[in-house]
Each structure stands twice: as structure tokens, then as C-alpha cells.
C-alpha positions in Angstrom: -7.2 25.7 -25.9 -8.8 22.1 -27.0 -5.3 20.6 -26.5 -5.7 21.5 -22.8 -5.3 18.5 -20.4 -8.6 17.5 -19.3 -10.4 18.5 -16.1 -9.7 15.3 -14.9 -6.1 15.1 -15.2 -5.5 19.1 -13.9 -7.3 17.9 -10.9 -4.3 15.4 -10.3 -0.4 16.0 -9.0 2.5 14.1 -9.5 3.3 11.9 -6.7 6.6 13.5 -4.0 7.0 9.7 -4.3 7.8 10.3 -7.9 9.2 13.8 -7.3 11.5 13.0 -4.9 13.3 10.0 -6.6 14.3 11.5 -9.4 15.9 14.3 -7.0 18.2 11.5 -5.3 19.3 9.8 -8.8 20.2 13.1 -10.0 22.8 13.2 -7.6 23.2 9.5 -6.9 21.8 9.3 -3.2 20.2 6.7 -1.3 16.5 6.6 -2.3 14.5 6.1 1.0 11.7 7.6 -0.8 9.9 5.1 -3.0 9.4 1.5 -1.9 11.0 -0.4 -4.6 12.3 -3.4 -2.3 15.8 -3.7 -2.9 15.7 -7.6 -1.4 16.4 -10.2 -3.2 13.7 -12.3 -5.1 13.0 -15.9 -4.0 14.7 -18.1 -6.5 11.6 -20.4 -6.9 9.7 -17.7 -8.0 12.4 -17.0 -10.8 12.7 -20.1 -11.9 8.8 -20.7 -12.1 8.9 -17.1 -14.9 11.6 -18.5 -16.9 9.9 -22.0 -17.5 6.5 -20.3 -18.4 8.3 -18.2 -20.7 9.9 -21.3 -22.0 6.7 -23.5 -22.6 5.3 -20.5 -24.4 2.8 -18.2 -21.3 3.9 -15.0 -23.5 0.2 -14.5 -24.6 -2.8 -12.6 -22.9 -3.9 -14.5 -20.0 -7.7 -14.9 -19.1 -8.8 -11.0 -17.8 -8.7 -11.7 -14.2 -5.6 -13.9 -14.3 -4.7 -17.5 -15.0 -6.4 -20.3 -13.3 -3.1 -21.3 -11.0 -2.6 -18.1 -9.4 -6.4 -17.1 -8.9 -6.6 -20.8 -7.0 -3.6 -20.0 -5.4 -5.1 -17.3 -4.2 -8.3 -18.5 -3.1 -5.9 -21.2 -1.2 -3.8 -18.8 0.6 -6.9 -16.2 1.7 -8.7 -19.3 3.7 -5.6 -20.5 5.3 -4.2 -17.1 5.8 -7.2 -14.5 6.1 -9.8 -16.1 6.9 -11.6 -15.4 3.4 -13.6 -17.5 1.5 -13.4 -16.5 -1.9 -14.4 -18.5 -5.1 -11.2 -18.3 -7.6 -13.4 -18.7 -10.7 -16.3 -15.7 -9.7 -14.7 -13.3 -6.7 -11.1 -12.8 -7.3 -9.3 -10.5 -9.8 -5.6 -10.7 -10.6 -4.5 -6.8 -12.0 -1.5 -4.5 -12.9 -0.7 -4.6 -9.1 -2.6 -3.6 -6.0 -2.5 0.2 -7.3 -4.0 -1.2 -10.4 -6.7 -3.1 -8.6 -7.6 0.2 -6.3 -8.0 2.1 -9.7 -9.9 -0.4 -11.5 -11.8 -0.8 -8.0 -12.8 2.7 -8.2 -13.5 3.1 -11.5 -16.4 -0.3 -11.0 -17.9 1.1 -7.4 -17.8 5.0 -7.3 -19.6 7.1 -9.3 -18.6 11.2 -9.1 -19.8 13.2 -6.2 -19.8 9.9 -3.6 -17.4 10.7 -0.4 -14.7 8.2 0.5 -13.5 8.2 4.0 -9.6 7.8 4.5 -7.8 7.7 7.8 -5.1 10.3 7.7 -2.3 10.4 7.3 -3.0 8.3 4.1 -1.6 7.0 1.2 -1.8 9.5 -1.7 -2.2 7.1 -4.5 -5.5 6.1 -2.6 -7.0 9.9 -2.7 -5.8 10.5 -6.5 -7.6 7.1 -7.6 -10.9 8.2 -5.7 -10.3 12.0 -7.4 -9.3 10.5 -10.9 -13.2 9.0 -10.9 -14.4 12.6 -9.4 -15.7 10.9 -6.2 -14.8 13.0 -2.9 -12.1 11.5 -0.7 -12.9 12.6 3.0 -10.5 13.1 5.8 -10.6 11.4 9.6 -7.4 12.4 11.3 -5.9 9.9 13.4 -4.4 10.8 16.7 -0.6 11.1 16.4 1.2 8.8 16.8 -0.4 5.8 17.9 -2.5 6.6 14.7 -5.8 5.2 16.6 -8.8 6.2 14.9 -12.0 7.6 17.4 -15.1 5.5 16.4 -17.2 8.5 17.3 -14.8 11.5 15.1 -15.8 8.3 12.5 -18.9 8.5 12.8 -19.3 12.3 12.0 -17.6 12.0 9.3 -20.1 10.0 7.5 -23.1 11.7 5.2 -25.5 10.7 3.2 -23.2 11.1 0.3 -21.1 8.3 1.8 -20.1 5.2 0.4 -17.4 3.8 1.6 -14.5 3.5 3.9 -11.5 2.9 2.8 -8.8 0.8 4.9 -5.2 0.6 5.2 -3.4 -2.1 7.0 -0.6 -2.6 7.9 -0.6 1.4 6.9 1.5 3.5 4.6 3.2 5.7 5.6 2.1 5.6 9.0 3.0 2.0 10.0 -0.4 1.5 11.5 -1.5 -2.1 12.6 -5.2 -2.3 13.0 -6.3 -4.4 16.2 -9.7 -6.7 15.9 -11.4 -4.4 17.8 -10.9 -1.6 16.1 -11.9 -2.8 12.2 -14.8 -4.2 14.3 -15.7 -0.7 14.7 -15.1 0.2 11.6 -17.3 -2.9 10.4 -20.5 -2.2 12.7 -20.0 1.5 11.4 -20.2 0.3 7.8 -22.8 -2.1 8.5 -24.8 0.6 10.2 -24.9 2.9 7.6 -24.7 0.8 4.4 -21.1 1.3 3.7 -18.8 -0.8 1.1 -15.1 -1.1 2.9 -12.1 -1.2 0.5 -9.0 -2.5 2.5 -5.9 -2.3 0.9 -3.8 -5.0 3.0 -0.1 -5.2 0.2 1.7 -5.0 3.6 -0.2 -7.8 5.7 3.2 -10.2 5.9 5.3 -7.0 7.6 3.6 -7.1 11.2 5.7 -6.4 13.9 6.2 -7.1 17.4 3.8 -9.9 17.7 0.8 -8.5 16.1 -1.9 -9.9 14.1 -3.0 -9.5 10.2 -7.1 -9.5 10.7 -8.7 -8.7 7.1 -12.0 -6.9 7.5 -13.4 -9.5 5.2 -13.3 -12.0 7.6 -15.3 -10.4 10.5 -19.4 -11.2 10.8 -20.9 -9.3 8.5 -18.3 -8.2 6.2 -17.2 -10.4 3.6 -20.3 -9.2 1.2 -19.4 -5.5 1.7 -15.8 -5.9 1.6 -13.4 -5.1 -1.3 -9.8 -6.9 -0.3 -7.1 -5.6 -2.2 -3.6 -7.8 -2.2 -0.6 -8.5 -4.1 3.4 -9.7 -3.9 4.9 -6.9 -5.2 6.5 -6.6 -1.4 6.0 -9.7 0.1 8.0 -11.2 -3.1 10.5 -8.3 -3.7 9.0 -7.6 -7.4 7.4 -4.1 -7.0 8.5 -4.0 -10.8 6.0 -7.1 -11.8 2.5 -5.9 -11.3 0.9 -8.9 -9.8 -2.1 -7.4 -7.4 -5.4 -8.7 -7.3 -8.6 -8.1 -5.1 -11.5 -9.7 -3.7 -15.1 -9.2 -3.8 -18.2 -10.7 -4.0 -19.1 -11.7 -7.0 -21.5 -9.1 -8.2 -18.4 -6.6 -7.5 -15.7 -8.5 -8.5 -17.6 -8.8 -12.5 -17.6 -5.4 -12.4 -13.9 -4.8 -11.0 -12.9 -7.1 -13.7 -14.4 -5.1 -16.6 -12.5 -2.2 -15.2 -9.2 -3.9 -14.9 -9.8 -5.5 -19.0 -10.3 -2.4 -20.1 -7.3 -0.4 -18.1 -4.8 -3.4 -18.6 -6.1 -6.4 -20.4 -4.4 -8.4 -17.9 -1.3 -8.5 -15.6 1.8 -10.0 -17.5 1.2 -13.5 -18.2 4.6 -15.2 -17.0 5.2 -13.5 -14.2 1.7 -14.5 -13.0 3.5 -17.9 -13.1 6.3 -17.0 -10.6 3.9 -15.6 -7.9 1.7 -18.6 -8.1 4.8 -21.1 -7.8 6.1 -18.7 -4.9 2.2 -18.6 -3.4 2.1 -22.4 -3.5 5.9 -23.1 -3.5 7.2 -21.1 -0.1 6.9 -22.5 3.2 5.8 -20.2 6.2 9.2 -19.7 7.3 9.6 -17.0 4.7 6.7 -14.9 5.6 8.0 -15.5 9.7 11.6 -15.0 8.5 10.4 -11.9 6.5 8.7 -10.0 9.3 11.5 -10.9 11.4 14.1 -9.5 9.3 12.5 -6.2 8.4 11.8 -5.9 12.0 15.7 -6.0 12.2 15.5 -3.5 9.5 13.2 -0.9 11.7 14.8 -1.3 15.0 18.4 -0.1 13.4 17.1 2.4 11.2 15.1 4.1 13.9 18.2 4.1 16.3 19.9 6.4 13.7 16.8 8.6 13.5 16.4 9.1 17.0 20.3 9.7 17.2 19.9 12.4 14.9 17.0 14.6 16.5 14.4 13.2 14.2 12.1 11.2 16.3 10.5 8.5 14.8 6.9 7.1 15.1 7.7 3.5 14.9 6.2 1.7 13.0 3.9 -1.5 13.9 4.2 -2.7 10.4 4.9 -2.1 6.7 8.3 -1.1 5.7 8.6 2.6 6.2 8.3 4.9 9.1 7.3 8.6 9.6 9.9 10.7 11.4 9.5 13.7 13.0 11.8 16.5 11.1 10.3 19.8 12.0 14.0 20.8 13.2 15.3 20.9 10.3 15.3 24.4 8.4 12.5 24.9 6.0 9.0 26.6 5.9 7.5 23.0 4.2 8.0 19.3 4.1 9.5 19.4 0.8 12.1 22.0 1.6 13.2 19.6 4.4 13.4 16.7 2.5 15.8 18.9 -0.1 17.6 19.9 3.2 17.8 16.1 4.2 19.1 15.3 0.4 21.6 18.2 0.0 23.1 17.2 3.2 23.1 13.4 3.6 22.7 12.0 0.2 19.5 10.4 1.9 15.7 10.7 0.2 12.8 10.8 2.1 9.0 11.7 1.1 7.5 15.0 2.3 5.0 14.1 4.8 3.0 17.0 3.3 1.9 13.9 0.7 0.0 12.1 3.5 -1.9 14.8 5.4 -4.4 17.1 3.7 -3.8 19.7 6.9 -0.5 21.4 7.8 0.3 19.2 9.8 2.2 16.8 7.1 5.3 19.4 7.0 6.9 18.1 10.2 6.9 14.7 9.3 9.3 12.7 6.7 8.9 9.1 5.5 11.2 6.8 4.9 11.7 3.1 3.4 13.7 0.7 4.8 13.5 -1.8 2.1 17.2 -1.6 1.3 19.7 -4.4 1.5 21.8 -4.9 4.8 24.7 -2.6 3.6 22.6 0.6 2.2 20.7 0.8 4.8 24.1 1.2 6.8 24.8 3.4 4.8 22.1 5.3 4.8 22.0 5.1 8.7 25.4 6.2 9.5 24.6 9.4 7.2 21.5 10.3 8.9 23.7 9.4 12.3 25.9 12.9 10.9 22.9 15.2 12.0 23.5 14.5 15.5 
């Protein structure tokens, strides 16, 4: 029939993400699944909305954002990454950081180019490469340091390749990337004429001491290098759609034209509020912030491993892939009902990350909740002991 969906759409399937959050409100459960922060937001940033929405910032703003926010920006990747970017040519502000990976895809990839993704991955990266009909490509990390084998890399890459795509700090897997390793990656991409799209949302929740290191800001890279950001977690507004990325400029025009015609431009006033809380924090948030989730990890791993799920902690982000092939069920999702029905707790199916089998004994989990639900959720999980 003509009123078919298009081959396009067919080729695409709704996120577990999605899937399994609606299972938790229907009946009223902790949702673990989706990473909504459930934080609270910093009151600067608030008040910085309400008084652009009082002066009258209710309007379209320019298509890659208004001048503060791109500046702040700029500001915040040379002090903080190590990126020199012009606010006026090389950034774009979009409908968050999934926003800017569509509208990223839509600019760079034509159909039949491969994408490499390190698995496990996040899915909303491998729909936005299908959506264009370019070919993600698989390299398995080994589990569960999730370290990626330069040479397994290597093989991967054809001559249909064109680019690699990066996620750090990593969801779901929690993976921190060392220097040495994205220098890898880099003299890879260099080697073989490779764009690198980095999606780096999570770069404030590093654990344990670690480092942030953009590729962007190794030798070499910041021509090739497509830097996706945004404060939809830092900031505890997931529900905003403030992301932007980074590119040179012959990228970021195109990037730009792609984001116009997908969203016009992110929501005007709210723009506001993440440039006040850009330029208005001090870096005792972002130290205070790692430090708490880290609090955050450390409790809600206990539980885990209390129950017989072992977890593979995680270096950053805010979730963390646990180990549930004892519970009964032939796949991830029927675990992750099993989980639901018996704790009132939802997690994702790992199945969503993996493109192997492999993805059924794993289960993530968000621990962006406040203090007392993720109690809460932890004493439940504590009942499968």
C-alpha cells in the first residue's frame, strides 16, 4: 500500500529506552531505564530562563544559537578541552546532543558509507547512521574493561569507511578513554582519511581520578574532528534540548543547514539559562558533581553485587552495565520484565547495545536519581540476594 511507512522508517526500532519506561510507569516503578536526571537544576540557570522570557527571547534565535551561549561555548572548550573553536563559524547550538548527531549525519554521510562504533554502543548512535542509510560497523570491545585492540580496529576499516565514531565517557558501558588510546584512534583516522565524531555529553561524570581528553585536541585532529556536547546532564535539564557540536568550519556550515532544517533552532530562552550556568558556575560544581555521582555508583553497585548481578563499574557517565544472566529468561528483555515484575526496578536490555548475543546477559542502569530513590531502588534490588 502507498500509505506504507517508508523504507527508511521500517528500517528503524523503537528505542528499549523508550520501551522499557513506559513498562515501569505503568505500574509505578522506579525507572533506572532512561537517563532523565532526577537532580535538581542549578538555580542560576533558572533564573537566567525566567528573565529572558521576561525581556521578551521567545522568538527564533539565530540557526546555530544566540551569540552568548555559542561564545560561552567557545570559552568553556579552550579552558576545558583544549579546543579552539571560533563561536561565529565552528560551533552549532541544536535540539540536544542527539539532535546535533542527527543533524551531523544527515551533513557528513551519504548512504552506503560504514561508520565504525565500539560496542557495546549507544543505540541512538547506530539508528541516526541507519536513518541516513549509511552502514554502522561493529568493533567489540573486550569485556569489561571495554579496551578497544588498535589492531581488531584496524581490520575493521574499508574503503567504504568514513568515520569513527567516539563515545566518552561511554553509554552504557561507562567507558573512560585514556590519551593513549584516542591517540590510536587518531593516527588510525589520520592514516586512512577518517572523519571522528566524538560524542562527549558525559565528559563532567569521570570517576576515580581520571581525565576528559577530547579527540579534538590531539595533533592532528581538530580538522577531522566532529565534537558533540551539551548540558542536558551536566545541568540536570535532559528535557531542554540544549546540545551543540564542533567542527571546522567547512563542516560545521553544513551541520548547521541540517540542524535549520530539522529544528530551526533550539528553544530560545533556555539557551539563556545554559549560557548563564556556562559562564555563571564556578568549578566547584563540575568537581562537586563528579564527586557526588561517584557517591551515587559506589552505593548502587554495592546493592548489585549484593544481589548476584555483578556489575562492570563504571569509569564514568551515570549508568552502569550489570551482569543478569542469572536471572530466568531466554533474552535481555525478558530479564528486565523479570527484574520489573519483581522489584518495581527498570533497567534497559543490554540486547540494545550489542549487535551479537552477547547483550542478553547484561542490564543497564541509571543512577541519576535523587538520594532517597536511589535507596530505594537499592534496597529492592538488595531483595534478590
Amino acid at each position: 500500500m502507498k500509505s506504507l511507512p517508508s523504507d527508511r522508517a521500517a528500517r528503524l526500532a523503537q528505542s528499549d529506552i523508550r520501551t522499557m519506561t513506559l513498562a515501569c510507569a505503568k505500574v509505578h516503578g522506579i525507572n533506572m531505564s532512561q537517563g532523565v536526571c532526577d537532580t535538581p537544576v542549578p538555580s542560576v540557570i533558572l533564573q537566567a530562563v525566567k528573565e529572558a522570557m521576561d525581556r521578551g527571547c521567545n522568538t527564533y534565535s539565530r540557526f546555530d544559537g544566540i551569540v552568548e551561549l555559542r561564545h560561552a561555548i567557545a570559552a568553556k572548550l579552550a579552558r576545558h578541552n583544549g579546543i579552539a573553536a571560533d563561536p561565529e563559524t565552528d560551533i552549532t547550538v541544536s535540539a540536544g546532543a542527539t539532535g546535533a548527531f542527527q543533524a551531523t549525519c544527515m551533513a557528513l554521510l551519504n548512504p552506503g558509507d560504514e561508520v565504525l562504533l565500539f560496542e557495546p554502543f549507544y543505540a541512538y548512535h547506530a539508528q541516526a547512521i541507519l536513518a541516513v542509510e549509511a552502514v554502522p560497523r561493529y568493533v567489540t570491545a573486550r569485556s569489561l574493561s571495554w579496551s578497544v585492540d588498535g589492531d581488531e580496529l584496524e581490520r575493521a576499516i574499508t574503503p567504504k569507511t568514513k568515520a569513527i565514531v567516539v563515545n566518552s565517557p561511554g553509554n552504557p558501558s561507562g567507558k573512560v578513554f585514556g590519551r593513549m588510546e584516542l591517540e590510536q584512534v587518531a593516527d588510525l583516522a589520520c592514516h586512512h582519511d577518517l572523519m571522528v565524531i566524538t560524542d562527549e555529553i558525559y565528559e563532567y561524570f569521570v570517576f576515580d581520578g581520571r581525565e576528559h581528553v577530547s579527540v579534538a585536541s590531539l595533533p592532528r585532529m581538530s580538522e577531522r574532528t566532529i565534537t558533540i556536547g551539551g548540558y542536558s546532564k551536566t545541568f540536570s535539564i535532559t528535557g531542554w534540548r540544549i546540545g551543540y557540536s564542533v567542527a571546522d568550519a567547512r563542516w560545521a556550515k553544513a551541520i548547521g543547514a541540517m540542524s535549520d532544517l530539522l529544528y530551526v533552532c533550539a528553544p530560545t530562552p533556555l539557551q539563556h539559562g545554559v549560557a548563564a550556568g556556562i559562564r555563571g558556575l564556578p568549578c566547584s560544581f563540575y568537581t562537586g558533581l563528579a564527586q557526588g555521582y561517584q557517591r551515587k555508583r559506589d552505593r548502587f553497585c554495592r546493592a548489585l553485587e549484593k544481589a548476584g548481578l555483578p556489575p562492570c563499574v563504571p569509569q564514568g557517565t551515570y549508568y552502569v552495565l550489570a551482569d543478569v544472566s542469572r536471572l530466568p529468561g531466554r533474552t535481555g528483555r525478558e530479564r528486565a520484565i523479570y527484574l520489573l515484575d519483581e522489584t518495581g526496578v527498570a533497567g534497559v536490555p543490554g540486547d540494545a547495545f550489542f549487535e551479537g548475543t552477547q547483550g542478553s546477559r547484561f542490564m543497564r542502569f541509571c543512577f541519576a536519581k535523587t538520594d532517597e530513590d536511589l535507596e530505594e531502588a537499592c534496597q529492592r534490588i538488595e531483595q534478590l540476594a
